[in-house]
C-alpha positions in Angstrom: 6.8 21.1 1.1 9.9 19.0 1.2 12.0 20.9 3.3 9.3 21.8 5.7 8.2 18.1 5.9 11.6 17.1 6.8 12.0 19.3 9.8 8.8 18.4 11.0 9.8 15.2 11.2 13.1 15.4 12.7 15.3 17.6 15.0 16.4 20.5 13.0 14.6 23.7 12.6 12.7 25.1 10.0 13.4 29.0 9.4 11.0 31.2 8.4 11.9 34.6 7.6 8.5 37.0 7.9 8.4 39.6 5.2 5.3 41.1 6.5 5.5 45.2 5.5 8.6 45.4 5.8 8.3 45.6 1.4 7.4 49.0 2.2 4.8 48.9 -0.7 7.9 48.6 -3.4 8.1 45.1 -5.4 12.0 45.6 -6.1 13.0 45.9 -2.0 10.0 42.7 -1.5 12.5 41.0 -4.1 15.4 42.2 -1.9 14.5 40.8 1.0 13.9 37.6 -1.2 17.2 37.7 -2.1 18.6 38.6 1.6 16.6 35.8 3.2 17.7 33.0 1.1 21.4 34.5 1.3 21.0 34.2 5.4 20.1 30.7 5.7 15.8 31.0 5.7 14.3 27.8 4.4 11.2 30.0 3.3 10.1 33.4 2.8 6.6 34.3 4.0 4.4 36.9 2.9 0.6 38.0 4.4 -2.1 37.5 1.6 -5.0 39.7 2.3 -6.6 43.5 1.6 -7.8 45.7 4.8 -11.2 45.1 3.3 -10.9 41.2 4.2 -9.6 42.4 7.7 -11.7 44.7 9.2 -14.0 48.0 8.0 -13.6 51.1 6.9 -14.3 52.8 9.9 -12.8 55.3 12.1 -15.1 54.9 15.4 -13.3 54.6 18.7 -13.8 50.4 18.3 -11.7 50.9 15.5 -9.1 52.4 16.6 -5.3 51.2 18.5 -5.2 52.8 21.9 -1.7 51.4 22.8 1.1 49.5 21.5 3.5 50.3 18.7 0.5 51.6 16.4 -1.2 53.8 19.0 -3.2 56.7 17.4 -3.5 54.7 14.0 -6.9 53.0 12.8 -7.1 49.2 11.8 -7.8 50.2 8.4 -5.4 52.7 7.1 -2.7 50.3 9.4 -4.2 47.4 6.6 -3.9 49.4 3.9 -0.3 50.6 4.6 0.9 47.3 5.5 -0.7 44.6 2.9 1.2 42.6 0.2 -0.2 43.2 -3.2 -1.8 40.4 -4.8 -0.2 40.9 -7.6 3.4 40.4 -6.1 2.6 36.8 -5.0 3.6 35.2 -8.0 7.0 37.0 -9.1 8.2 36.8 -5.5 7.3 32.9 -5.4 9.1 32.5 -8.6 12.4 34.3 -6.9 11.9 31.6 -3.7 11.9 28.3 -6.2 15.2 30.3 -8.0 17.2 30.2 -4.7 16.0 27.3 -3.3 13.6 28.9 -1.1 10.1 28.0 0.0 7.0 30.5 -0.6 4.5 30.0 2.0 1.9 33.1 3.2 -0.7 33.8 6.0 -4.2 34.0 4.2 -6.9 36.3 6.3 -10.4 34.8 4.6 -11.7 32.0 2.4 -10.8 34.4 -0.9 -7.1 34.4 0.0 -7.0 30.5 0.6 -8.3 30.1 -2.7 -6.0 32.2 -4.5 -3.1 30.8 -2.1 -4.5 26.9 -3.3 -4.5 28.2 -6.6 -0.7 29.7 -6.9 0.4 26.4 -5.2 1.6 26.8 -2.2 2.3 23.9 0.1 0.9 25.2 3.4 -1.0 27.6 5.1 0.2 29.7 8.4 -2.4 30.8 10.4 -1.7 34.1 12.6 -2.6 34.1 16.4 -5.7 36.7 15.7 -7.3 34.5 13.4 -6.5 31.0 16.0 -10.5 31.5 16.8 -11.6 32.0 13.3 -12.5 28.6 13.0 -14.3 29.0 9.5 -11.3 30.0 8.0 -9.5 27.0 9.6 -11.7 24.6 8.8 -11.7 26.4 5.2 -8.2 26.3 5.1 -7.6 22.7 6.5 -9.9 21.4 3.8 -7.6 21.9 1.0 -5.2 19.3 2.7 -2.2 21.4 3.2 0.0 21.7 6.4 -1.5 24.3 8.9 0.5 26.3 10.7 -0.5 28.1 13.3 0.6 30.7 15.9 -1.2 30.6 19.5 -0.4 33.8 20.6 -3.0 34.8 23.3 -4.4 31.2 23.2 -5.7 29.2 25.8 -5.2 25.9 26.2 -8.6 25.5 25.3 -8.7 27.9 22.0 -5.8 26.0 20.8 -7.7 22.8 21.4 -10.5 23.7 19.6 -8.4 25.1 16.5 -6.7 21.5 16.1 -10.0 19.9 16.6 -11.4 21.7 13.7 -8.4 21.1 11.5 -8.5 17.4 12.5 -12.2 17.4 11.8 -11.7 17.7 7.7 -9.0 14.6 8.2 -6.0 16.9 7.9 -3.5 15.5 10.3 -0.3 17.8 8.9 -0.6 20.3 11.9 2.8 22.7 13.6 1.8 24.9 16.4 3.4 27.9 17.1 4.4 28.9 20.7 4.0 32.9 20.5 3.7 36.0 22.3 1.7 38.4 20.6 3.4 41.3 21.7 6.0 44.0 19.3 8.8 43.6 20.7 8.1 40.9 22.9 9.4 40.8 26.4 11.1 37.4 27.0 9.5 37.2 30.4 6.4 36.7 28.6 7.1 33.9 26.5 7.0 30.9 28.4 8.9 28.8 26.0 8.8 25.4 28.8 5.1 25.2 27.1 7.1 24.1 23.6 7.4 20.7 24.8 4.4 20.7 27.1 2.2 21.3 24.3 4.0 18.7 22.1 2.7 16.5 24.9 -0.8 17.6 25.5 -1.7 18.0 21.4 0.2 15.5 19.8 1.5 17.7 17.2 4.4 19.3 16.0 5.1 22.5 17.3 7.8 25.4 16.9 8.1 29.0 18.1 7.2 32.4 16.0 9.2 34.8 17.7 8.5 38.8 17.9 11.7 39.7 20.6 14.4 41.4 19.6 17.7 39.5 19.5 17.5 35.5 19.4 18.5 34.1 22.5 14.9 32.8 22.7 14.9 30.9 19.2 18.0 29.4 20.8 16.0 28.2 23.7 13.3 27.1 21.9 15.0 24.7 19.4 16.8 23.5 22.2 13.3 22.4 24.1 12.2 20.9 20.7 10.9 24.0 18.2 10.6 22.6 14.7 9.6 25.8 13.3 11.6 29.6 13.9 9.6 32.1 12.9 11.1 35.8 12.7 10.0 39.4 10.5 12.8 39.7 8.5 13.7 43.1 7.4 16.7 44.6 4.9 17.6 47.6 7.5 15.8 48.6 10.8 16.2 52.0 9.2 13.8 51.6 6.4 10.5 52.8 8.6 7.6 49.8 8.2 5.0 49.2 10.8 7.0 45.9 11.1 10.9 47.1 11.2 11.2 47.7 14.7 11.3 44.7 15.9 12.4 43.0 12.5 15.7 40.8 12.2 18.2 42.3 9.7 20.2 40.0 7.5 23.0 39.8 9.6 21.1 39.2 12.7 19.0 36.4 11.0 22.4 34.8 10.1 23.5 35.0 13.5 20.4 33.3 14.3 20.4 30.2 12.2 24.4 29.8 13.1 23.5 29.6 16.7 20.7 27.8 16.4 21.7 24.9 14.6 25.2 24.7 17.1 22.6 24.6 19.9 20.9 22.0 18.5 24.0 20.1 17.3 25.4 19.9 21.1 22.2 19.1 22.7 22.9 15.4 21.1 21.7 12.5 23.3 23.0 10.7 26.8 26.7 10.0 26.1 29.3 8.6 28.9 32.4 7.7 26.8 34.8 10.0 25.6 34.7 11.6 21.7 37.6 10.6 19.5 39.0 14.3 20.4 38.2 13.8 23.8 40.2 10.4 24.4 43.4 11.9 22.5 43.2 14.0 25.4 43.4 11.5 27.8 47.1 11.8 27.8 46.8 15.0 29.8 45.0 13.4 33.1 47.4 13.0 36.3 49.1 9.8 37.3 52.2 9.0 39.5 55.8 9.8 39.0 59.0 10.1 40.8 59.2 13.3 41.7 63.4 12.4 42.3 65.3 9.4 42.0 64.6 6.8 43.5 66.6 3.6 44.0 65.7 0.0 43.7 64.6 -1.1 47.2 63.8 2.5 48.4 61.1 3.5 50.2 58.0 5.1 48.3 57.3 8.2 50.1 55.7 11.8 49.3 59.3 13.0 48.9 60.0 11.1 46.0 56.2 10.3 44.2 53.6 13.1 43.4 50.5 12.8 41.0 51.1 15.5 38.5 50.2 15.7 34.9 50.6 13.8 32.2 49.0 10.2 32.6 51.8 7.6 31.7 52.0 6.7 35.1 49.5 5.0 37.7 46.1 6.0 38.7 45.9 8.7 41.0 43.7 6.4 43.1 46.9 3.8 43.7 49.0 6.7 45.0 48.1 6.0 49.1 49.0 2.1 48.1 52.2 2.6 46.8 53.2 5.0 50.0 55.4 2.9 51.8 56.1 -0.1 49.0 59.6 -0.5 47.9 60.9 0.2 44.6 61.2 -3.3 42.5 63.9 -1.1 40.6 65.8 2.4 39.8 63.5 4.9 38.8 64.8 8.9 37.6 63.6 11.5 38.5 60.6 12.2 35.9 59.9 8.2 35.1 56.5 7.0 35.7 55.5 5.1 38.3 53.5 2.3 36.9 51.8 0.2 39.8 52.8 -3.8 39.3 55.8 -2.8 37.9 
């Protein structure tokens, strides 16, 4: 994946925009937010491949069902079911990415999914945070010598260790970690996002941010402490009711996003001490010394007749106290710089 590639390799960002349900089980609005994504600045769309069978059972006991959180009183299954990205749909919505320039990539739940993934073509596999300690399916995945990407969302240092460790283990070395805080929305007290670089350190691996907060102050951050990847659910309208919308980015928010994003990253730059080209034309507009009224040749300097004021055709400021009781070497007017030697 060319684009992806790049950015992992150098300082700007990679956006992903996360379709996730936010189709709302109709192929023409998955196409749509296609469409919207590549028209707001996402390097690559990403779907979920998987079927609520591959997920979990078909069960309605208390273990199966969500006691808090934005799904309470739903059960895993029927929140699969509602939520998953037909099969079928892969292809014609990869076919739209590679018409606009766009990336396809997708989040595959068990070895089935991989295989139909490694078949369709895609360059990479993202890994969500619940599957981090599923490492079967990493090691499944990582075998077919694509880049892994994969959220840590609830990971210890220790989980996340052992995920790379298995991915390294089949001699794929093409690893991005994503800092994440598996919560919808996410509070930004919760995210941490001084462990970007520290896990850049630790791991020895690329690693970027999939954010779930509303707003993106914290993708801003996070690029700016080295996040290769931005990760956000991407949504045509808040007001179309998925299990994802809530805290989904709408095009013009995701816009917003990449804009200030990319400026943050473009004035972090490197350790500079001289002036830009802009900068030095505005030199002209420091203080120096002038005669502040006329002043005739053999008169006294004194603060009656010099001040440092504004513009900077005169001396230094820092010569003023030397000049305060020399004599003028010739007539000066009142507004003529004061230029020390003269």
């Amino acid at each position: 994946m060319s684009k992806l590639s790049c950015c992992l390799d150098g300082a700007a960002p990679y956006f992903i925009a996360e379709m996730s349900a936010n189709h709302n089980n109709d192929l023409e609005v998955a196409l749509s937010i296609v469409d919207a994504a590549a028209a707001s600045g996402a390097d690559c769309l990403k779907v979920q491949t998987y079927t609520a069978d591959t997920l979990t059972l078909n069960c309605d006991n208390d273990y199966f069902r969500i006691k808090s959180g934005l799904w309470e009183g739903g059960n895993l299954y029927e929140l699969y079911s509602d939520a998953s990205f037909p099969w079928e749909w892969h292809e014609p919505v990869m076919e739209r990415c590679k018409e606009l320039g766009m990336d396809f990539l997708s989040t595959p739940f068990d070895e089935s999914a991989v295989d139909f993934l490694d078949e369709l073509g895609v360059d990479a596999f993202k890994i969500a945070s619940f599957e981090l300690t599923d490492i079967p399916l990493l090691e499944y995945a990582a075998s077919k010598g694509k880049t892994m990407i994969v959220s840590t969302g609830m990971a210890s240092l220790e989980e996340i260790g052992e995920a790379i460790e298995a991915i390294r283990g089949q001699g794929n070395e093409q690893i991005c970690i994503l800092r994440c805080c598996s919560e919808y929305p996410a509070n930004p007290a919760d995210m941490n996002l001084a462990s970007i670089p520290d896990l850049a350190r630790r791991f020895g691996v690329a690693v970027g941010f999939s954010d779930h907060s509303m707003g993106h102050a914290a993708d801003v951050v996070a690029a700016v402490l080295g996040a290769k990847i931005i990760e956000k659910h991407f949504c045509l309208s808040r007001d179309i009711d998925t299990a994802d919308s809530s805290f989904s980015m709408t095009p013009e928010e995701f816009r917003a996003m990449v804009e200030s994003v990319k400026g943050a990253i473009a004035s972090v730059g490197e350790p500079c001490y001289d002036p830009s080209p802009k900068e030095a034309e505005n030199k002209v507009f420091r203080r120096s010394i002038f005669a502040s009224a006329d002043i005739a040749s053999g008169e006294e300097f004194t603060r009656d007749n010099i001040r440092i004021v504004r513009p900077s055709y005169g001396a230094k400021p820092k010569f003023f106290p030397e000049l305060l009781g020399q004599r003028a070497d010739r007539p000066y007017r009142f507004g003529d710089p004061i230029r020390y030697g003269d």
